[in-house]
BAFI-3210 file (N, C-alpha, C; in Angstrom, 3 decimals, decimal comma, padded with zeros to 6 digits):
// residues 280
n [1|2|3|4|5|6|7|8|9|10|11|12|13|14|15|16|17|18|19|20|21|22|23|24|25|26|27|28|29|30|31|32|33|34|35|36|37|38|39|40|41|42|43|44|45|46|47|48|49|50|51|52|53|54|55|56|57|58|59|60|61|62|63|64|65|66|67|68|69|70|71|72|73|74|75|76|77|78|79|80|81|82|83|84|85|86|87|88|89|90|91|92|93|94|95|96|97|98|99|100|101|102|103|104|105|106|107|108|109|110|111|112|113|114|115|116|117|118|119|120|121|122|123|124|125|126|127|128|129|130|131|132|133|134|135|136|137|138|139|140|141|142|143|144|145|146|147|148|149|150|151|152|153|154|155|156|157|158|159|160|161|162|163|164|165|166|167|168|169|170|171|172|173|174|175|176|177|178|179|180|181|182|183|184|185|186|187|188|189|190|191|192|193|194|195|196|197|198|199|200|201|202|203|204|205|206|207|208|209|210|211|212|213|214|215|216|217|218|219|220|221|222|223|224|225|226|227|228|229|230|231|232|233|234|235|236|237|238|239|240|241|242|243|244|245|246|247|248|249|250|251|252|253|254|255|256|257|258|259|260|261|262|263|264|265|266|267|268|269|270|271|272|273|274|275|276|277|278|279|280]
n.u [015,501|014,581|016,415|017,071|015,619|017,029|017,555|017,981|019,428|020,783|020,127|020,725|020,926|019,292|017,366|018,652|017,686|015,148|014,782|015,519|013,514|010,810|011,515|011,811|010,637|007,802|004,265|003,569|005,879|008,136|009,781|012,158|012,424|014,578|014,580|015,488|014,663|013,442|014,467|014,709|012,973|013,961|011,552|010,397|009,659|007,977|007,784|006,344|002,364|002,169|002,099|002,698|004,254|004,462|005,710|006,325|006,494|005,433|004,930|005,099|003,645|003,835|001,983|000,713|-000,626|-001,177|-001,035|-000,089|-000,403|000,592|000,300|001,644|-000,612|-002,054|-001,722|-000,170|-001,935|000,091|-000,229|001,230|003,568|003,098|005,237|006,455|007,331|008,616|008,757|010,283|008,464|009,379|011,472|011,442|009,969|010,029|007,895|007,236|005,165|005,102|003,323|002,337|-000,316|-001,603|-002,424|-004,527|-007,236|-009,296|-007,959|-006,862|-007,475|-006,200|-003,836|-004,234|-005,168|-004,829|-006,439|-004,739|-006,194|-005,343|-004,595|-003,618|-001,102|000,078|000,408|002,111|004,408|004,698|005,495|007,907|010,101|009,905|011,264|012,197|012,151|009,752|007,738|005,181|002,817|002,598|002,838|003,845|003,282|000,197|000,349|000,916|-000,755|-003,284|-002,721|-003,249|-005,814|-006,733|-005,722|-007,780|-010,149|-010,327|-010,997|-010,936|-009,069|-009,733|-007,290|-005,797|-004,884|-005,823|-003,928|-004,560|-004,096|-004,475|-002,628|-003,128|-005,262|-003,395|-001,589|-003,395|-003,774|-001,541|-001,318|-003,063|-002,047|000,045|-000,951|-002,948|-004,594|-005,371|-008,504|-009,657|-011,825|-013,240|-013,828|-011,663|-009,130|-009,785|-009,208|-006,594|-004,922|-006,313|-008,675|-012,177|-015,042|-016,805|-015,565|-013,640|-015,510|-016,597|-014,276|-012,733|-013,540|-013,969|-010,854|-009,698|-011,357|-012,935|-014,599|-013,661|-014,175|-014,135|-011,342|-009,740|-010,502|-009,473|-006,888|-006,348|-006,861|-004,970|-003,081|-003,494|-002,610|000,725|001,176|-000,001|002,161|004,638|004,256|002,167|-000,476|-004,190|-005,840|-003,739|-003,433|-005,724|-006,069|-003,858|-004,777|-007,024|-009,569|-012,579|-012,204|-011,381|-013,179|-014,448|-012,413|-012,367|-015,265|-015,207|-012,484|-013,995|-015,834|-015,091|-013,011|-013,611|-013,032|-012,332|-009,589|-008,230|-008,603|-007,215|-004,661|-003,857|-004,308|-002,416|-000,283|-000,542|000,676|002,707|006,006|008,354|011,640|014,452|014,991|012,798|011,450|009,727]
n.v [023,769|021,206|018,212|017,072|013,624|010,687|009,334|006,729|004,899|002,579|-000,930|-002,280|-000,533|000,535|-001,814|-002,290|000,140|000,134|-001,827|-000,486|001,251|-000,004|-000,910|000,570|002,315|003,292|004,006|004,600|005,043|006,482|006,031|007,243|007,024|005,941|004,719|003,198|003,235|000,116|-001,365|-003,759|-004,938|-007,436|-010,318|-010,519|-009,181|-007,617|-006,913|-005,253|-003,826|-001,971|000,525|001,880|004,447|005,714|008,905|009,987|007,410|004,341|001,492|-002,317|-004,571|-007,775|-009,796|-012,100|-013,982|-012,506|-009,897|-006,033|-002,621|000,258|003,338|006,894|008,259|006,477|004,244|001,347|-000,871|-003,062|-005,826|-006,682|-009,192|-010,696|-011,686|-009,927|-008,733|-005,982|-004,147|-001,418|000,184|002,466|005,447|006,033|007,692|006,627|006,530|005,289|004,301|002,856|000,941|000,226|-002,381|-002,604|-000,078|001,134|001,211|-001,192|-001,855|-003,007|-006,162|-007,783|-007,305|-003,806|-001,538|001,660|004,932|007,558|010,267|014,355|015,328|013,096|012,523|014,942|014,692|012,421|013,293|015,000|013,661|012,189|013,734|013,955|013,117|009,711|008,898|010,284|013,164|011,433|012,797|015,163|017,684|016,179|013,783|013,830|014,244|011,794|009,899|011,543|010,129|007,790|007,992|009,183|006,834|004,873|005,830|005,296|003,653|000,752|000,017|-000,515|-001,793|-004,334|-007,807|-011,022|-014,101|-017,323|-020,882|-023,078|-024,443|-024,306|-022,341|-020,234|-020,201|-019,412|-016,723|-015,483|-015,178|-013,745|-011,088|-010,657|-009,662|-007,203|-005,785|-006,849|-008,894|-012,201|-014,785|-016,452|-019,167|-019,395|-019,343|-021,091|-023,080|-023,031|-023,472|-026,050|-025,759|-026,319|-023,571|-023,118|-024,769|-022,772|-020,348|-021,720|-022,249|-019,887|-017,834|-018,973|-019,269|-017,318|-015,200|-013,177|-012,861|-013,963|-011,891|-009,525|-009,309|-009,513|-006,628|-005,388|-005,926|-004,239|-001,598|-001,661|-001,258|000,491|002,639|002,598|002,877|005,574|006,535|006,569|009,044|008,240|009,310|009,861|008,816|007,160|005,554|004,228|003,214|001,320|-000,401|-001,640|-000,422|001,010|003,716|006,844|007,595|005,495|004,013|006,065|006,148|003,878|003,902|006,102|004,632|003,120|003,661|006,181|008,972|010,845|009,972|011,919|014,049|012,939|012,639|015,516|016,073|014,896|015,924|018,646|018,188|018,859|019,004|016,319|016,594|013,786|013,486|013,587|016,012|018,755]
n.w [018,782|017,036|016,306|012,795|011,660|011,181|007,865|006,036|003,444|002,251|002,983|005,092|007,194|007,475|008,548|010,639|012,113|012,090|014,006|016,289|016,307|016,614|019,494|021,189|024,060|023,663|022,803|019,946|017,136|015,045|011,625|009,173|005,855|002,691|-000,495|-003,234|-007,203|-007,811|-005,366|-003,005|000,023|002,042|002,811|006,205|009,531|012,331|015,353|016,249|014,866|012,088|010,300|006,614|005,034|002,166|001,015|-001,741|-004,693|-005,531|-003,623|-003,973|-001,908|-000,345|000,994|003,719|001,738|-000,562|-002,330|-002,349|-003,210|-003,006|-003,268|-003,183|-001,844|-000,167|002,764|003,783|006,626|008,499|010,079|013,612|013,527|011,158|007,995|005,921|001,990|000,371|-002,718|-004,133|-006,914|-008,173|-006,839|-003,690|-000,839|002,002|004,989|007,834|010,425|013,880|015,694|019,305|019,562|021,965|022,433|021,236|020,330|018,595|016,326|013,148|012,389|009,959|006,609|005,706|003,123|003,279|002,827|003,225|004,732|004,522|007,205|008,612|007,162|007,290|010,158|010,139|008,584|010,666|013,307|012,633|012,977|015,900|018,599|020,043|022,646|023,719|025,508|026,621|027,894|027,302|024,387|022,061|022,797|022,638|019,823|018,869|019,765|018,208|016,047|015,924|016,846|014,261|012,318|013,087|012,312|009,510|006,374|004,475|001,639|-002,004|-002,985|-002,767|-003,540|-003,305|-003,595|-005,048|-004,064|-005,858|-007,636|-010,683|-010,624|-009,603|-012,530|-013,782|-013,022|-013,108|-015,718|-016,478|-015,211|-016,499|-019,075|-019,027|-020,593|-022,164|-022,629|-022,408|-021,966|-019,458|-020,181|-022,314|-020,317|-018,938|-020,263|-021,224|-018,084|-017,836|-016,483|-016,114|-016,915|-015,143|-012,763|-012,568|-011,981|-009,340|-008,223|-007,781|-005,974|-003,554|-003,121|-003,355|-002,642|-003,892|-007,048|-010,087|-011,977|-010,189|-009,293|-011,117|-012,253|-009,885|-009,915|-012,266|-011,375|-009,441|-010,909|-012,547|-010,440|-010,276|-013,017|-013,354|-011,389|-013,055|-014,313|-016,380|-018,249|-017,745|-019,813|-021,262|-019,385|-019,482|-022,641|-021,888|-019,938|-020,994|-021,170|-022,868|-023,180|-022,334|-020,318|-019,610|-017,880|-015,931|-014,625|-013,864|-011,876|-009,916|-008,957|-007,728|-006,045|-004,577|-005,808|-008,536|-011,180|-011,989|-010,505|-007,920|-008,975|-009,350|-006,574|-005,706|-006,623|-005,757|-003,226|-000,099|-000,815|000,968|002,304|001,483|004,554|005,705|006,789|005,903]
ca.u [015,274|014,631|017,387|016,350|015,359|017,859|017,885|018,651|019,726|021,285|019,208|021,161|021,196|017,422|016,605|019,117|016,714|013,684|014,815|015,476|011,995|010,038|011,874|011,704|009,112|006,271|003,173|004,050|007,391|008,033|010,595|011,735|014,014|014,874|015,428|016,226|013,853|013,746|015,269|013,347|013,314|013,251|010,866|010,728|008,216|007,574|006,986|004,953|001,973|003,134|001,547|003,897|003,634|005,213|005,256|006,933|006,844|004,558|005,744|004,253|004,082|003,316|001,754|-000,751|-000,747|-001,850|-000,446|-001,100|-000,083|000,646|000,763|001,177|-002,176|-002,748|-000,758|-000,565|-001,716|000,387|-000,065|002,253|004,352|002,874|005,987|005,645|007,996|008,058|009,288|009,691|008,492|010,198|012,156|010,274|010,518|009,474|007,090|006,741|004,357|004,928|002,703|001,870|-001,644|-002,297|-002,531|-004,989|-008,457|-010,255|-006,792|-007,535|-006,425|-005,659|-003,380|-005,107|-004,904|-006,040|-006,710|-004,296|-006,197|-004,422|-004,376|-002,699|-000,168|000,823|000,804|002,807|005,400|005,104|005,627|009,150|010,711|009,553|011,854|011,548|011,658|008,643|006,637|003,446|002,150|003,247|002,439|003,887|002,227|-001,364|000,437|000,672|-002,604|-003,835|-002,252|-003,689|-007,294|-007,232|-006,150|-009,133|-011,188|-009,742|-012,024|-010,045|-009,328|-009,696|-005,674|-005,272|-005,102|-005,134|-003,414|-004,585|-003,294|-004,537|-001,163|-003,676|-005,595|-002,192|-000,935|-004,377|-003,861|-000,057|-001,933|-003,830|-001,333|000,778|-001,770|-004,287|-005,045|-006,875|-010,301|-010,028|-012,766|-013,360|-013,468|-010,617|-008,501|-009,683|-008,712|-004,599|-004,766|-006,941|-009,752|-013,699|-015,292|-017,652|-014,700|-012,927|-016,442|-016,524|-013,035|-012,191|-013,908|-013,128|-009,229|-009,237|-012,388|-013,767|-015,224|-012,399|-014,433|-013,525|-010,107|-009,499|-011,128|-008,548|-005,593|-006,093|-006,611|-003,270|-001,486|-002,705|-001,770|001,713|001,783|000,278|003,297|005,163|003,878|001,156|-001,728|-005,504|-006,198|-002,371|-003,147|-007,291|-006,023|-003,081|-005,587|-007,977|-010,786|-012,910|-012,723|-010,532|-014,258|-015,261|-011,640|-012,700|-015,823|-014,594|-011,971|-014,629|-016,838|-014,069|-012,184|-014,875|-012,629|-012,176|-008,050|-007,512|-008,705|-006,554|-003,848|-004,087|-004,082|-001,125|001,015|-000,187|000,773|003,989|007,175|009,288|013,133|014,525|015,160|011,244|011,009|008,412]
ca.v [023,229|019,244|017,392|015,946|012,319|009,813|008,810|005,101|004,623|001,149|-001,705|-003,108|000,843|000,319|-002,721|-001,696|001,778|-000,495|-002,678|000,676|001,839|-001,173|-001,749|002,090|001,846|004,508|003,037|004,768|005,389|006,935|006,219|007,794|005,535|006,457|003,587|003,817|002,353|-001,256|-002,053|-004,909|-005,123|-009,281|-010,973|-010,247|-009,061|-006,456|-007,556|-004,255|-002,844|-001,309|001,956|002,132|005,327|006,436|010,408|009,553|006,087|002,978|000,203|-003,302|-005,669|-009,149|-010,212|-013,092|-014,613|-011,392|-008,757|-004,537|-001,652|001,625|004,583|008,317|008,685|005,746|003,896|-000,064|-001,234|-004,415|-006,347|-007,493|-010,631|-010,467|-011,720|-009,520|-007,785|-004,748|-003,964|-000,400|000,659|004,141|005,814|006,070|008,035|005,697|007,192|004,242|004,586|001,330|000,765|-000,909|-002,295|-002,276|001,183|001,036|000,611|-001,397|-001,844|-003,949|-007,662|-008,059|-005,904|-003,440|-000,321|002,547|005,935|008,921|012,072|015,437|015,535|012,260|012,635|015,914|014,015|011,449|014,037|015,347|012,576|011,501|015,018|013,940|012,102|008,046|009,053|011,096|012,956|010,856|013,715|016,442|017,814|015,088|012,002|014,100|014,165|010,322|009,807|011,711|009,373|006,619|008,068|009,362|005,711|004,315|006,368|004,981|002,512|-000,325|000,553|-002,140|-002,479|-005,771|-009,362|-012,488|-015,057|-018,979|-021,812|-024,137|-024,194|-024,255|-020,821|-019,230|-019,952|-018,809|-015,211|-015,006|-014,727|-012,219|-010,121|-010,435|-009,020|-006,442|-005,289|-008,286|-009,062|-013,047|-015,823|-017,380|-020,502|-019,492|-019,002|-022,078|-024,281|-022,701|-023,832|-027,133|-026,066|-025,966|-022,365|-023,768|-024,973|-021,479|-019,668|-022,357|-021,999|-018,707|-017,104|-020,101|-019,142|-015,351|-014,353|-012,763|-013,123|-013,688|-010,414|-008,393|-009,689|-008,138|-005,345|-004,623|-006,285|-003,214|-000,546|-001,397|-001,592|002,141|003,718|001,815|003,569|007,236|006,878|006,502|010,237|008,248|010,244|008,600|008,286|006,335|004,484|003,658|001,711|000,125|-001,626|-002,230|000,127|001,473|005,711|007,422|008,008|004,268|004,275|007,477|005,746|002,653|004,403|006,892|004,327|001,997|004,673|007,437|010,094|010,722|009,512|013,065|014,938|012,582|013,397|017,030|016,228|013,908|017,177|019,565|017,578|019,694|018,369|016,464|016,026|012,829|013,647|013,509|017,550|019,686]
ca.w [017,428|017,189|015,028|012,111|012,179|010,410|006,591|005,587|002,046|003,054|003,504|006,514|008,159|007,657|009,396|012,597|012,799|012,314|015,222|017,885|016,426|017,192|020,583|022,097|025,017|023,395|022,313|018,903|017,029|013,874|010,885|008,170|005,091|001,393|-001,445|-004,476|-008,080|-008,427|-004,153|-002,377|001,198|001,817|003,726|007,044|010,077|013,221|016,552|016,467|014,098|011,348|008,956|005,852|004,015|000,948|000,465|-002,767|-005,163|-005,289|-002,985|-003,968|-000,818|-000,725|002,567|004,302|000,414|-000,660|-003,357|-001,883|-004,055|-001,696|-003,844|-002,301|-001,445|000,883|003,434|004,499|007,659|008,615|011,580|014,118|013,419|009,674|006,996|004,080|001,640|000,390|-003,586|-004,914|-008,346|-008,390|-005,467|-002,402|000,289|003,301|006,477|008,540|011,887|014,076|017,012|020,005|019,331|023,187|022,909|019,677|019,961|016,745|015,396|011,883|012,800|008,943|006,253|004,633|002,409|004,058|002,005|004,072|004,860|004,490|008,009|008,449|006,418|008,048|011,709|010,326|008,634|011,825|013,716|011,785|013,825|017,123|019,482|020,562|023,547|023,746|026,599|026,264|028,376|026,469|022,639|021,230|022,883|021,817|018,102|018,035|020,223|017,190|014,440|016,631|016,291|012,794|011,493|013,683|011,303|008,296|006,007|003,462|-000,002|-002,648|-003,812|-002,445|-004,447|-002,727|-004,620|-004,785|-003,553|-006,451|-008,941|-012,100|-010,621|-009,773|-014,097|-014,390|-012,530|-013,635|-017,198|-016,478|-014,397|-017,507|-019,721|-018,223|-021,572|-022,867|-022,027|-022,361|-021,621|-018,536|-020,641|-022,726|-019,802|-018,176|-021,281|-020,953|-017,146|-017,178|-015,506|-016,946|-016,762|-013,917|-011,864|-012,242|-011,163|-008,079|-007,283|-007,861|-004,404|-002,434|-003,014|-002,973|-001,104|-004,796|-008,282|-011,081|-012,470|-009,672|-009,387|-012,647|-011,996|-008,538|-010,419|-012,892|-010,895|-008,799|-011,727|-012,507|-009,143|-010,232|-014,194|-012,917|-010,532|-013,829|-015,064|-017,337|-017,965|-017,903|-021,275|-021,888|-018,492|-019,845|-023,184|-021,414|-018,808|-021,703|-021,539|-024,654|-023,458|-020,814|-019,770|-019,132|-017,134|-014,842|-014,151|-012,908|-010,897|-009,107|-008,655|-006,849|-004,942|-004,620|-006,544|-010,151|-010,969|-012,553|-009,178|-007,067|-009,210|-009,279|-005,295|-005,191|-007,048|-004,754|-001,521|000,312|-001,225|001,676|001,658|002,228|005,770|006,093|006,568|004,818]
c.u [015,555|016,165|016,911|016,529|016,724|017,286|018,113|018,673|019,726|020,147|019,693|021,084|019,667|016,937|017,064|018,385|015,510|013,508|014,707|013,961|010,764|010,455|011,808|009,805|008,025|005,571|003,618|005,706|007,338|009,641|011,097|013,097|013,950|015,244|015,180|015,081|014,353|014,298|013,487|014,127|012,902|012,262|011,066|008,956|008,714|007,136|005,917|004,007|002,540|002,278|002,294|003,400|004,319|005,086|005,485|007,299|006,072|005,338|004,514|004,414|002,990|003,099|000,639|-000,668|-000,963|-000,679|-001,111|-000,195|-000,251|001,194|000,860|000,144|-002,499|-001,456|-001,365|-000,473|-001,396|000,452|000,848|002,671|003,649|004,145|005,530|007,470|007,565|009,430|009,098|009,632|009,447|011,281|011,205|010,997|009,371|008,781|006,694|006,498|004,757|004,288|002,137|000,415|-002,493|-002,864|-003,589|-005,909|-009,115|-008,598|-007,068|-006,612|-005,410|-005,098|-004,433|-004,652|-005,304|-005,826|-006,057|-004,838|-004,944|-003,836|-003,615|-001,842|000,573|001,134|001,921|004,276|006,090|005,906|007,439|010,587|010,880|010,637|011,487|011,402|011,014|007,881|005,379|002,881|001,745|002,687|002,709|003,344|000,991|-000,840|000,551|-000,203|-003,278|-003,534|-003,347|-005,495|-007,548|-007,009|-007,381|-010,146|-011,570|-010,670|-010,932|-010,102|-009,182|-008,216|-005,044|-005,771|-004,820|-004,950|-004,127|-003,538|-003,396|-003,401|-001,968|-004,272|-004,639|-001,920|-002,178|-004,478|-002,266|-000,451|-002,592|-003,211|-000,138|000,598|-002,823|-004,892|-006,079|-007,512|-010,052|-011,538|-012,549|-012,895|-012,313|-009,491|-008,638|-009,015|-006,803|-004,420|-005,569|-007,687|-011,267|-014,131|-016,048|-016,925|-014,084|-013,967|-016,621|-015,193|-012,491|-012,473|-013,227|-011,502|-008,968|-010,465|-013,138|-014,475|-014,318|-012,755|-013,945|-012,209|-009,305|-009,482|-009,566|-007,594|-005,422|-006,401|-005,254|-002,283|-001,862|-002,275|000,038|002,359|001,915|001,835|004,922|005,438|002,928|-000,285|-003,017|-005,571|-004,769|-002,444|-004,867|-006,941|-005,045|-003,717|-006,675|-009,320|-010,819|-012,487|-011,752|-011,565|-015,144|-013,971|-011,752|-013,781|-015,640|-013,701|-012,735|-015,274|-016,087|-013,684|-012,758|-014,190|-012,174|-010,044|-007,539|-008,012|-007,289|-005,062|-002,957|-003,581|-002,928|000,527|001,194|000,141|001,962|004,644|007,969|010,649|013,494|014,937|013,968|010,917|009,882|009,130]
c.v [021,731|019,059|016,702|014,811|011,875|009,638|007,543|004,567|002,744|000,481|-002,136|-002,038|000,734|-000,103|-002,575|-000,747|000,920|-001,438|-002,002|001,017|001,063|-001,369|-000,339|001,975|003,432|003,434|003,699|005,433|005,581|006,654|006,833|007,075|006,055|005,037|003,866|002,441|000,889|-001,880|-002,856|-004,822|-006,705|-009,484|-010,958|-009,789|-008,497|-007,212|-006,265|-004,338|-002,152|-000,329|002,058|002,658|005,931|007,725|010,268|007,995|005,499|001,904|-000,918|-004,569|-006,414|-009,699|-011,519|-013,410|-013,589|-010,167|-007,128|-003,958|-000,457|002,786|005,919|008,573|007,905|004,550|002,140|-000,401|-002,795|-004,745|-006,811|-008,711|-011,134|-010,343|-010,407|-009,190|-007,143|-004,210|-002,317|-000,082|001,513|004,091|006,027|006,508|007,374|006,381|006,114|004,747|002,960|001,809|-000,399|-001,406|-002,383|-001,266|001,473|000,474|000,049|-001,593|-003,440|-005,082|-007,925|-006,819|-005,154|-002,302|000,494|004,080|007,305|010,203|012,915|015,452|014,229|012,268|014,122|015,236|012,965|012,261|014,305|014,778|012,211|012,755|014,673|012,583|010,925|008,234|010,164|011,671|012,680|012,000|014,796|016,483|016,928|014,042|012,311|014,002|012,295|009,552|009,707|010,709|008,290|006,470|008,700|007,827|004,737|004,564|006,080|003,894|002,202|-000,045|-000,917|-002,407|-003,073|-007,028|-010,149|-013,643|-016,381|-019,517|-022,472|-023,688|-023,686|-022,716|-020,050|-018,872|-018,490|-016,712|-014,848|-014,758|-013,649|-010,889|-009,195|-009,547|-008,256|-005,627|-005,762|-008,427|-010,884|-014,048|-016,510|-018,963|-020,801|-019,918|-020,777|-023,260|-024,225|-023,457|-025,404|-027,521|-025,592|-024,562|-022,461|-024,271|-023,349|-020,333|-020,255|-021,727|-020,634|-017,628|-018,043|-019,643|-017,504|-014,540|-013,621|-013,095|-013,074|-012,291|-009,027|-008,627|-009,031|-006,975|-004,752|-004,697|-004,581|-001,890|-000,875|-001,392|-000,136|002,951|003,368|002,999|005,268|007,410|007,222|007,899|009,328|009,293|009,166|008,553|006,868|005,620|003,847|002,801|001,312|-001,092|-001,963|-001,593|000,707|003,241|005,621|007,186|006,685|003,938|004,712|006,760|004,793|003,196|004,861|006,064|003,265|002,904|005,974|008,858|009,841|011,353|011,276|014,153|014,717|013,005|014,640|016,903|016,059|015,781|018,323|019,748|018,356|019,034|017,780|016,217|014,634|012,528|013,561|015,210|018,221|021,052]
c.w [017,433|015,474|013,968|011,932|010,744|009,229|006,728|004,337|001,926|003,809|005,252|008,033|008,312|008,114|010,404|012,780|012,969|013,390|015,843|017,703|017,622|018,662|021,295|022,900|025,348|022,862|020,490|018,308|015,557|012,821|009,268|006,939|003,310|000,862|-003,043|-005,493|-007,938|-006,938|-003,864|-001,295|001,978|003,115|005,431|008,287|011,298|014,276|017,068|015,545|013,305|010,181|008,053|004,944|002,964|000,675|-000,952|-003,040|-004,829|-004,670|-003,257|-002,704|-000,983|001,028|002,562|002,767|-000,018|-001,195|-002,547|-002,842|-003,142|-002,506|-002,863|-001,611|-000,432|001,206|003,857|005,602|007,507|009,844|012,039|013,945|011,935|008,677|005,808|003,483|000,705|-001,030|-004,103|-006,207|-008,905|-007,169|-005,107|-001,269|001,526|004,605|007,300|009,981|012,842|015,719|017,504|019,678|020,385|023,115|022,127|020,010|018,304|016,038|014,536|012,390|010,833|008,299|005,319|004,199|002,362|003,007|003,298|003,973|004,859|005,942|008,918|007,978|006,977|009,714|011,440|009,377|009,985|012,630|013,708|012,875|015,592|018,025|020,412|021,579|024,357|025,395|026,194|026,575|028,038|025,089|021,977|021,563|022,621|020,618|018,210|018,692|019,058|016,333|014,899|016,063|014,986|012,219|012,054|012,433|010,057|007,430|004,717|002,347|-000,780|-003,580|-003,298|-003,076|-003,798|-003,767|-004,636|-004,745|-004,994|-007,496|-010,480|-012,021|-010,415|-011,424|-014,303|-013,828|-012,820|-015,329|-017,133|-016,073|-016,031|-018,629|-019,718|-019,090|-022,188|-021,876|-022,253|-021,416|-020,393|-019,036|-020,902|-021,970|-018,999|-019,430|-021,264|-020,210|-016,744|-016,313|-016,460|-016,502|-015,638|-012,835|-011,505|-011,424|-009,536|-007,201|-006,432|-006,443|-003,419|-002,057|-002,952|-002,334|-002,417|-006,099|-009,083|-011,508|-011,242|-008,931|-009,889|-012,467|-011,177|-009,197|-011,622|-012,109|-009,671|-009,490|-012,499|-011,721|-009,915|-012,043|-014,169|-012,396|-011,613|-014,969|-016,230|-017,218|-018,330|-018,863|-021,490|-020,961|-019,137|-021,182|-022,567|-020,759|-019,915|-022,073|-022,800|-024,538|-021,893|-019,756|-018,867|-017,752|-015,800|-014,076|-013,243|-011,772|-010,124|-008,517|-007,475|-005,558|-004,871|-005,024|-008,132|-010,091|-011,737|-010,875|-008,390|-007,714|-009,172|-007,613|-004,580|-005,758|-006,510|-003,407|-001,232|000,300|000,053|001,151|002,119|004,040|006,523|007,056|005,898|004,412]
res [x|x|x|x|x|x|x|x|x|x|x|x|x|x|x|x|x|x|x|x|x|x|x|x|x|x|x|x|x|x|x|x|x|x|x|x|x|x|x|x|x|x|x|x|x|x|x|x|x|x|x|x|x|x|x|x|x|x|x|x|x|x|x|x|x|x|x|x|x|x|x|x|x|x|x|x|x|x|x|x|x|x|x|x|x|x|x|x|x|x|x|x|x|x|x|x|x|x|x|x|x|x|x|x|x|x|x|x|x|x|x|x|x|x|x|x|x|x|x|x|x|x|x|x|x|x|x|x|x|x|x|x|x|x|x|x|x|x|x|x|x|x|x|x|x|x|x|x|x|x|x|x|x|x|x|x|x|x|x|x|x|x|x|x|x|x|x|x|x|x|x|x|x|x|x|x|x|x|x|x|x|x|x|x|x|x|x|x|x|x|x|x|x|x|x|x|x|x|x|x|x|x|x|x|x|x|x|x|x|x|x|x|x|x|x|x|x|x|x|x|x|x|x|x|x|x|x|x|x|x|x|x|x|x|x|x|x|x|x|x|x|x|x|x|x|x|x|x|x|x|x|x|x|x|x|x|x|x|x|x|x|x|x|x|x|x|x|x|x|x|x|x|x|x|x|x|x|x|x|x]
***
């Protein structure tokens, strides 16, 4: 009978396990960490690859300039030697994968927000059981082979915001972040911040890679993975973000993240409860 893997309540018990992880000579290594609503884990960075999966709680991390939102459902790939940190909404129970990226064909150079199959999410339970020092050869180096080639498989979800540099488009997206209810004017918005509506359409890709309209757009759907996580239901999360009908809500969601937010729901409640020990 394997021992079960360590706990880390304690930030400082957290980052000594996240150092043996990272430094144990497997191409993959598995951790498993508990924190508590409202902990931040500061700024910091992996000389490995890094998968960070929440079974439980929204973690918001701030990486490469760049806002992600990591609800239950889908996990962040962060690259090696990549600063970020990493805020939780709720409690969160932590599943972190860290790997070599030698070993890792196609492994994403940038972070992204990958959508966890069922069957991911059981390898990487799995995974959390399995001892650092692993027979590659053996059942367990095919279980994190596998992890290896199911996140290969994986395609980018859209709950990432890149921030601007220009100080006037930052006020201008700290207004909006503030208020995801209101619908304001391009113009309007540019008259607060001191920029013309024709500068903010110029700028606005140049500095985040999109369209202020679908800015918006992402900025509100990461901020409902963030209220569901809260027990809101769609209708009480559809006027918070501003829509006219739960129904105009649903749409937008399905049409973003190719499931309707009351399915994924339904999915997220029937996932197999772990303990904080990362058990099933």
């Amino acid at each position: 009978m394997r021992p079960k893997p360590p706990s880390f309540p304690n930030d400082l018990r957290a980052s000594a396990a996240s150092r043996v992880a990272t430094a144990v000579a497997r191409p993959v290594s598995a951790l498993a960490s508990s924190y508590s609503a409202g902990a931040v884990i500061p700024p910091h960075h992996h000389t490995r690859a890094q998968l960070i999966f929440g079974v439980q709680g929204v973690m918001t991390v701030q990486a490469d300039s760049s806002l992600w939102v990591v609800p239950p459902s889908h996990a962040l790939w962060v690259p090696a030697g990549v600063e970020h940190t990493i805020r939780m909404s709720g409690r969160v129970e932590m599943r972190t994968v860290y790997i070599d990226p030698a070993h890792m064909q196609c492994a994403p150079e940038d972070c992204q927000v990958l959508f966890v199959s069922q069957l991911l999410r059981e390898l990487i339970l799995r995974a959390m059981a399995i001892p650092r020092m692993y027979d590659e050869h053996g059942m367990d180096g095919r279980i994190m082979q596998l992890i290896l080639d199911e996140i290969a498989l994986l395609r980018p979800q859209p709950l990432g915001l890149r921030m601007p540099r220009d100080t006037r488009l930052v006020r201008l997206c700290e207004k909006v972040l503030s208020n995801l209810s209101d619908s304001p004017s391009i113009e309007q918005l540019g008259i607060e911040v001191g920029l013309s509506e024709r500068s903010i359409i110029r700028l606005f890709p140049k500095e985040t890679g999109m369209s202020f309209g679908r800015w918006q757009m992402q900025a509100r759907l990461m901020k409902a993975f963030d209220l569901f996580d809260q027990g809101r239901s769609v209708t009480y999360v559809a006027v918070e973000l501003g829509y006219s009908s739960p129904s105009a809500f649903s749409k937008m969601f399905r049409r973003w993240m190719g499931i309707a937010p009351a399915t994924l729901l339904a999915n997220e409640r029937n996932a197999v409860p772990v303990d904080s020990s990362g058990a099933v």
